[in-house]
C-alpha positions as CSV (number, residue, x, y, z in Angstrom):
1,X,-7.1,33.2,19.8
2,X,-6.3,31.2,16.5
3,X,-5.5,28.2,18.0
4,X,-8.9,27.5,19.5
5,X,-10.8,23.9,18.9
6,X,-14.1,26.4,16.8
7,X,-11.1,27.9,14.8
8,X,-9.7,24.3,13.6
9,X,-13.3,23.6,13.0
10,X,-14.1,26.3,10.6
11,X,-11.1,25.6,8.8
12,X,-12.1,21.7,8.5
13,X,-15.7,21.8,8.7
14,X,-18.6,20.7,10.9
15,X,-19.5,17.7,9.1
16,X,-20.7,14.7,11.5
17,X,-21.4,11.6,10.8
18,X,-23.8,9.3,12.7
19,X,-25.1,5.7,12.8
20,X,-28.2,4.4,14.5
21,X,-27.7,1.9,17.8
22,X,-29.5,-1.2,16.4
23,X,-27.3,-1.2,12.9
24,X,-25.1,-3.8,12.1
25,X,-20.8,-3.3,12.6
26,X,-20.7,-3.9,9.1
27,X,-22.8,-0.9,8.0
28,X,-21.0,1.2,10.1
29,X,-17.4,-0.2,8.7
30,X,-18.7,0.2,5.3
31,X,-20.4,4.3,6.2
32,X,-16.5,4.7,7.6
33,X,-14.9,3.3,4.5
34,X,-17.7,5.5,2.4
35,X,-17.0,8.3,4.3
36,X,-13.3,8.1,4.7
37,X,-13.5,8.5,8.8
38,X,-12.4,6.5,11.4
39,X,-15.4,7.1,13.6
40,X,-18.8,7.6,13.8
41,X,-21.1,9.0,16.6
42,X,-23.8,6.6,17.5
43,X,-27.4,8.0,17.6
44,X,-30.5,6.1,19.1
45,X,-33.0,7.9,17.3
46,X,-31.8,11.9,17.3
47,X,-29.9,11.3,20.8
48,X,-26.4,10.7,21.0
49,X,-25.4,7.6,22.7
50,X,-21.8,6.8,21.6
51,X,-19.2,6.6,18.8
52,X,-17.9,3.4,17.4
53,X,-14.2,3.5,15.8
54,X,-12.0,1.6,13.9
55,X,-10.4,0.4,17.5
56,X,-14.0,-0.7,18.7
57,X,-14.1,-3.1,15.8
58,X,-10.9,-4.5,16.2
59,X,-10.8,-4.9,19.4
60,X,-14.3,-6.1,20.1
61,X,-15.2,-7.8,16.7
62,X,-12.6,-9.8,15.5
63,X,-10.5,-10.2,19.0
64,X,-13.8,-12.0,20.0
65,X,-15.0,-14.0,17.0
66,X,-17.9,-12.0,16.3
67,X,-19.1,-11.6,13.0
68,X,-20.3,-7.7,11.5
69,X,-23.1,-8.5,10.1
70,X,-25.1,-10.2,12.5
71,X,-23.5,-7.7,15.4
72,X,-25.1,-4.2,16.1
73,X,-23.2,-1.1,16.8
74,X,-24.5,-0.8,19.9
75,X,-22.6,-4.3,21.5
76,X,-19.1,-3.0,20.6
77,X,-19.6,1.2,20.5
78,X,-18.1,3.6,23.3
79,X,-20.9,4.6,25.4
80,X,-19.0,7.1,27.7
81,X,-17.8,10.1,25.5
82,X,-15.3,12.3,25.8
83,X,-16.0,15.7,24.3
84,X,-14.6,19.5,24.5
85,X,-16.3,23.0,23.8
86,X,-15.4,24.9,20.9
87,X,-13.2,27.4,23.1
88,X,-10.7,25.2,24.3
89,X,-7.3,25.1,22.6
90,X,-5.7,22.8,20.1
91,X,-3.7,22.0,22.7
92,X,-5.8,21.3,25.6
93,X,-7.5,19.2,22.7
94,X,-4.0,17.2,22.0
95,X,-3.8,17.0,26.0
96,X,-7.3,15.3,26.9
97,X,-6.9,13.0,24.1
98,X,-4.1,11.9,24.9
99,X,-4.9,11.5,28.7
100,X,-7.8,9.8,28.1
101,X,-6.6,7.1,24.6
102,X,-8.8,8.1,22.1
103,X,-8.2,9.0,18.4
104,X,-11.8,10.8,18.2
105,X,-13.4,14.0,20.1
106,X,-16.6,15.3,19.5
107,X,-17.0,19.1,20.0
108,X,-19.8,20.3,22.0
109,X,-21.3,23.8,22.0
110,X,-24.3,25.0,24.0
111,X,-25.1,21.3,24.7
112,X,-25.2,20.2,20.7
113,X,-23.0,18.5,19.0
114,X,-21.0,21.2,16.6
115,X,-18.1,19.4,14.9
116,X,-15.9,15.8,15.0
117,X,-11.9,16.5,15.8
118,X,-9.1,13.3,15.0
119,X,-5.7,12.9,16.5
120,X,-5.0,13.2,12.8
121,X,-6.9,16.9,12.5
122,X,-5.1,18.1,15.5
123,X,-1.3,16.4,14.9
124,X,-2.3,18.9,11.3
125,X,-3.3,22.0,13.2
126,X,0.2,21.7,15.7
127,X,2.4,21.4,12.9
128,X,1.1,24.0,10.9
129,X,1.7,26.1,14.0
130,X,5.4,24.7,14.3
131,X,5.9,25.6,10.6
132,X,4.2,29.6,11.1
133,X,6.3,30.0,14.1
134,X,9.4,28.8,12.8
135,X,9.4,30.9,9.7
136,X,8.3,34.0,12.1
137,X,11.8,33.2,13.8
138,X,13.6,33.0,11.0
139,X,12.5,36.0,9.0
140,X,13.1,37.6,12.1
141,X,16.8,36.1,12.3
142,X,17.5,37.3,9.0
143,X,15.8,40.6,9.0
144,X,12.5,40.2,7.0
């Protein structure tokens, strides 16, 4: 069961971060850049209403002339999440994020919020798996 979504996130961590709904785009660009993350989950007080990404800002800042600092995150932010529970699969991960175009996948358990996957983190977690099971084949092919 090592390729479970709460495995990948023990090895990476739980860290989230968040931004409040009435912030400006530009201080959630600049908490990305700080943080070095593409997304953030969007919080209206201690409720979670959204994320906003680096696709939200191109697509729906500077595709339609608005300007960061005077915009809040919640005029461009992704209301409608898509999430998974820590006992899914890398896989079934790398399968609903595909199927539904986004980048970032908040992991859900027991109704809270537990952990923050990327495309990037699970693109990581398959190819380390190609490379265990390829060496597996080949110490097996010559005898190991």
């Amino acid at each position: 069961m090592g390729n479970t979504v709460q495995t990948l996130l023990e090895n990476k961590g739980h860290d989230v971060y968040s931004i409040q709904v009435n912030q400006t785009v530009y201080e959630a660009i600049e908490e990305m850049d700080d943080r070095n993350v593409g997304g953030l989950i969007v919080k209206d007080g201690e409720d979670i209403v959204g994320i906003i990404t680096e696709r939200d800002y191109t697509r729906n800042m500077i595709l339609k002339d608005r300007f960061s600092k005077e915009t809040t995150v919640a005029t461009i932010m992704t209301s409608k999440l898509v999430t998974i529970t820590p006992d899914r699969t890398i896989e079934e991960a790398m399968r609903l994020m595909t199927q539904m175009r986004c980048r970032h996948l908040p992991v859900f358990k027991d109704g809270k919020l537990d952990g923050i996957l990327s495309i990037g983190d699970l693109v990581k977690a398959i190819i380390k798996g190609q490379e265990f099971e390829i060496q597996v084949l080949q110490d097996y092919i010559s005898g190991r």
